[in-house]
C-alpha positions, 0 to 999 in steps of 0.5 A: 943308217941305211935301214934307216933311209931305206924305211923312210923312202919306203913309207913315202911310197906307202903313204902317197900309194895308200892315199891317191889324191887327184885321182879322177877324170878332170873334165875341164882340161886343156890336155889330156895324155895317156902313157903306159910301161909295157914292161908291167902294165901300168898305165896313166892319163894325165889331165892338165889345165895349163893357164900361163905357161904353168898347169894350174889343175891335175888329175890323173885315172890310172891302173899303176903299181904302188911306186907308179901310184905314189910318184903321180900324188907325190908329184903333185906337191911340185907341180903347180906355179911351176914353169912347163920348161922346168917340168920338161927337166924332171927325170928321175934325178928329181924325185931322188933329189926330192927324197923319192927314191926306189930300187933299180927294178922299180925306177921305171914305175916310179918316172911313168908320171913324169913321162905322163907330164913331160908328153902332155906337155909336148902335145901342148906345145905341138912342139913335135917331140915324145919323150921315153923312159931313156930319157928320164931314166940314167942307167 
């Protein structure tokens, strides 16, 4: 049984790294922030267009591991019509609840997207607060 789940969280990943969506510069955006993991190299910049306290676009350029590139894709099938407050709440927990699992090693590749989102957010806001990987990461 175990393989079984194990194989299945292994093809979302590969699936969502093998085909990138939103995965250029958006010229019209309401914010932009670029956030990294220093621990491996990957980095993110994220592009919103925020309209009502919701982001209503998404893209994203990246030099990301597999994980990193999978969970930014596999996030934008939450992202949208979704209140900034409840982004703000996405941790780790929320991709596992959501069937995005990785080992131990990788969860940090996996949550760089949604500190991506959760700071651009933040800057949005102007509300003065930065987000790390302890705050989205339960160890």
């Amino acid at each position: 049984m175990w393989l079984f789940w194990e194989k299945k969280d292994n093809m979302i990943v590969q699936e969502y790294s093998k085909n990138p969506v939103y995965n250029m510069e958006l010229k019209d955006f309401t914010v932009k922030y670029h956030e990294w993991n220093f621990i491996c190299g990957d980095d993110i910049t994220v592009f919103l267009k925020i309209d009502w306290e919701k982001i209503i676009d998404y893209w994203y350029t990246w030099n990301l591991s597999t994980v990193s590139l999978a969970s930014a894709g596999f996030l934008s099938e939450f992202l949208f019509d979704v209140s900034l407050d409840d982004i703000l709440a996405w941790d780790y927990d929320f991709l596992v609840s959501n069937n995005f699992e990785v080992s131990a090693k990788r969860k940090r590749a996996s949550v760089l997207p949604i500190l991506a989102l959760r700071n651009a957010i933040h800057q949005y806001l102007a509300d003065w607060k930065t987000d790390d990987f302890d705050d989205l990461i339960d160890e």
